[in-house]
C-alpha positions as CSV (number, residue, x, y, z in Angstrom):
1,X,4.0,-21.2,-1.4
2,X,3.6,-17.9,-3.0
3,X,5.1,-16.7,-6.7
4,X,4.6,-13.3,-7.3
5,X,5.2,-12.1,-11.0
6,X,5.8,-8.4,-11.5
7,X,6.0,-7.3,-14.9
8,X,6.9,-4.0,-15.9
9,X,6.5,-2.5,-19.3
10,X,5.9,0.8,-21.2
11,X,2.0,1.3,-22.1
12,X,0.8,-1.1,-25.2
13,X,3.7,-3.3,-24.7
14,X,1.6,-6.1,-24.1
15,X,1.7,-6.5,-19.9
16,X,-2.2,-7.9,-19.6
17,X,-1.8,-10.0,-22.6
18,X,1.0,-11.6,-20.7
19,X,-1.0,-11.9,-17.6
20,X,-3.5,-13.3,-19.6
21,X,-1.9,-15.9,-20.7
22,X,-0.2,-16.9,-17.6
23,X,-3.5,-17.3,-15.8
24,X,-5.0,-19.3,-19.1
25,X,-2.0,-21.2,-18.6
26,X,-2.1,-21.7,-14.9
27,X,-5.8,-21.2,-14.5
28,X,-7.6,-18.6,-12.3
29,X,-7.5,-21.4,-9.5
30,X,-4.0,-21.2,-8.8
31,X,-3.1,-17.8,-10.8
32,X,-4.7,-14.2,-10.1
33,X,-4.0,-10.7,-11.8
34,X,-3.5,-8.0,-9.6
35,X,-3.4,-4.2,-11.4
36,X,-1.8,-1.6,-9.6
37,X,-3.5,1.0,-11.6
38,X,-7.1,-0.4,-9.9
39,X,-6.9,0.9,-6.8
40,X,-5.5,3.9,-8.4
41,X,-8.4,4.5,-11.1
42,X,-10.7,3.6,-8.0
43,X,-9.8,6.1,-5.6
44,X,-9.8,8.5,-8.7
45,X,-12.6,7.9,-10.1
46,X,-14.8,8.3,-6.7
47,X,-13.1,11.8,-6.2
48,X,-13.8,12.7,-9.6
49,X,-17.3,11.6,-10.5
50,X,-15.9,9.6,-13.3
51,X,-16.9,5.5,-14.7
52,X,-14.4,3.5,-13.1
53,X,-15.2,1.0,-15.8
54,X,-14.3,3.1,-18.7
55,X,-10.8,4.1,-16.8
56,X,-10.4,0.5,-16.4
57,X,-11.1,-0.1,-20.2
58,X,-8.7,0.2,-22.8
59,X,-10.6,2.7,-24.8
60,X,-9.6,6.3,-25.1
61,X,-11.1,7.2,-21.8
62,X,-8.5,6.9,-19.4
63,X,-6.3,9.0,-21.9
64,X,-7.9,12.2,-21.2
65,X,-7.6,11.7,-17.5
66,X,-4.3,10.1,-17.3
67,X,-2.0,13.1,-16.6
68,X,-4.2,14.2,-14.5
69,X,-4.4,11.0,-12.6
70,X,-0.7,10.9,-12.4
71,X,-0.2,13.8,-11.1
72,X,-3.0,12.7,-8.4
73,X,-1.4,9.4,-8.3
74,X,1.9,11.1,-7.0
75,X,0.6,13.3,-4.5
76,X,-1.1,10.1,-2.7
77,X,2.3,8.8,-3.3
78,X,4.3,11.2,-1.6
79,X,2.3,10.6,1.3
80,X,2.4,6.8,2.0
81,X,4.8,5.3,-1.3
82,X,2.9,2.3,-0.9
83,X,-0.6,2.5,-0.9
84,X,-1.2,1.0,-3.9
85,X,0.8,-1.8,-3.2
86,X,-0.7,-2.3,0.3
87,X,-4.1,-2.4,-1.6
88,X,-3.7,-4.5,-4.0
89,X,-1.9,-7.2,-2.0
90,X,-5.0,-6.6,1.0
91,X,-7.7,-7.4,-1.7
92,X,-5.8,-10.5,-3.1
93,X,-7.1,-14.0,-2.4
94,X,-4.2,-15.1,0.1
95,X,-5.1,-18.9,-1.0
96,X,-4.3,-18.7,-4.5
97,X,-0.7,-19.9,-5.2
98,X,0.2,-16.9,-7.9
99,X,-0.1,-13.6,-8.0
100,X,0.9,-11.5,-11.5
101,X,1.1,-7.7,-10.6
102,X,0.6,-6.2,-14.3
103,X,1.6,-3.4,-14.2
104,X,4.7,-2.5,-12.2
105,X,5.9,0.6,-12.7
106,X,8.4,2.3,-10.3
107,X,11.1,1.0,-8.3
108,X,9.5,1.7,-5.0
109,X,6.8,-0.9,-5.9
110,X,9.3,-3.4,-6.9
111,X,11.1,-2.9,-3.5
112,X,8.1,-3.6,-1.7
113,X,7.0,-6.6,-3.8
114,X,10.6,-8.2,-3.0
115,X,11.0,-7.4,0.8
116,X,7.1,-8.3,1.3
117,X,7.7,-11.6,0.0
118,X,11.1,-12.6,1.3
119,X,13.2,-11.2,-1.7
120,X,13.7,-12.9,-4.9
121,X,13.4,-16.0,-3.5
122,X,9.8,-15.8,-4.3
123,X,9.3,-12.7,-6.7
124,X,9.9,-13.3,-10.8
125,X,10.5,-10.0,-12.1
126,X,10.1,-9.7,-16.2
127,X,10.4,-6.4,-18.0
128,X,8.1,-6.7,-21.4
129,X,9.3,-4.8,-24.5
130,X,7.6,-3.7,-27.6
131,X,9.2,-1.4,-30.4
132,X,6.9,1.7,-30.6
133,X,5.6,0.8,-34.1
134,X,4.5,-2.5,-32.6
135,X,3.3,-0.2,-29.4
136,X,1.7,2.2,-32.0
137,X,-0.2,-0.1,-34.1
138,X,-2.2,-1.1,-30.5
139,X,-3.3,2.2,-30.3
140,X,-0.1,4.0,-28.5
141,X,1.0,7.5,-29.3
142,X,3.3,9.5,-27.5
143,X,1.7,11.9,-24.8
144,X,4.1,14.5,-23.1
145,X,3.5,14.4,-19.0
146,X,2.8,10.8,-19.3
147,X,5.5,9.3,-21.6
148,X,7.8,10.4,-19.8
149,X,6.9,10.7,-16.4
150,X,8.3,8.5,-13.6
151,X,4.8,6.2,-13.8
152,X,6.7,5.2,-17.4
153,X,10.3,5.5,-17.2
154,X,11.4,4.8,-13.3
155,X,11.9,1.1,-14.2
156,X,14.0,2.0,-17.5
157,X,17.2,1.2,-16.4
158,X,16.8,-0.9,-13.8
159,X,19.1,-4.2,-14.7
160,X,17.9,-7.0,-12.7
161,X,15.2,-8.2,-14.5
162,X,14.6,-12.1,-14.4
163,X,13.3,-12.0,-17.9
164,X,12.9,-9.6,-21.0
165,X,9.7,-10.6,-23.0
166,X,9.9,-9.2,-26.2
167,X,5.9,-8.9,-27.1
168,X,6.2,-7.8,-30.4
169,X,7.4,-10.9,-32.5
170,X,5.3,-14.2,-32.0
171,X,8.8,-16.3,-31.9
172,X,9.9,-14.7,-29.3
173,X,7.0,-14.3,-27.3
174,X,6.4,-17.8,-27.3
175,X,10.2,-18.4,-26.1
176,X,9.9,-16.0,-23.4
177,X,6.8,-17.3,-22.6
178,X,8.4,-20.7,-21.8
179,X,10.7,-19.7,-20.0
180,X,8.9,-17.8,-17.7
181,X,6.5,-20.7,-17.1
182,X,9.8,-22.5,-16.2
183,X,10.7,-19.8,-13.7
184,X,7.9,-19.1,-12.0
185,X,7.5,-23.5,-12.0
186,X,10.8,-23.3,-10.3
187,X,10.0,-20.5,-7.5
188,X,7.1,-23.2,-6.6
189,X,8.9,-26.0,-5.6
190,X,11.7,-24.6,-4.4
191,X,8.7,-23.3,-1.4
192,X,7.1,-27.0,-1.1
């Protein structure tokens, strides 16, 4: 049985730490990261000449490409809306019982997450939330284009969410936390 954890989040609110501890939790056996932004940053990088690495990185890098790469990102976009999606989930290890998608970020991706794997019977979708302070201290500042752009704020009001993880205090983290571990627990047996 497949679980497939989307989280969505604004930038610095803490979506890879999250996967990251999932997968520590889980272990990389049963539990593998997915990033939407890597088949992005690929394609983008090999058109551009650029170090996919450093794109990949969180240093500074990516953030003088990033509009730039948006913009690129939603021309592809308009031509198939799930490319991205398509790739990720074609270069994912099919045997692995979890899948975390990091870095959902548009409602189009979240529609294809749910319908490809027979709706919410399957899919955990968790929103993660940081207060910009807490989002600034990790290095975050405001960048018009990008901020907001649909890549950042498509998922902002969207109500459905399975679970708000509030990544900026450790008390709450840690009680999200649990309870995602209890939700994504529960989408696994209900498949066995």
């Amino acid at each position: 049985m497949k679980c497939v954890v989307v989280l969505s989040g604004k930038r610095k609110s803490g979506k890879d730490y999250l996967a990251s501890r999932l997968q520590s939790h889980y272990g990389a056996h049963r539990c593998q990261m997915l990033h939407l932004a890597y088949p992005i940053k690929r394609q983008y990088a090999l058109d551009h000449g650029l170090d996919l690495g450093r794109l990949m990185s969180t240093d500074g890098y990516k953030e003088v490409y990033r509009a730039d790469m948006v913009r690129w990102g939603e021309q592809r976009r308009a031509e198939d809306p799930h490319v991205f999606c398509n790739d990720i989930v074609n270069s994912a290890d099919p045997e692995i019982p979890i899948w975390i998608v990091c870095d959902l970020r548009r409602r189009s991706d979240l529609a294809f997450f749910t319908e490809h794997f027979s709706g919410r019977d399957k899919v955990v979708c968790a929103r993660v939330w940081s207060d910009e302070a807490t989002r600034a201290s990790r290095g975050w500042t405001f960048t018009p284009g990008v901020d907001d752009a649909p890549t950042e704020c498509d998922l902002d009001t969207w109500q459905h969410w399975d679970l708000l993880v509030d990544n900026g205090d450790h008390n709450s983290f840690d009680e999200s936390f649990r309870q995602l571990l209890s939700l994504v627990d529960s989408k696994l047996v209900l498949g066995e």
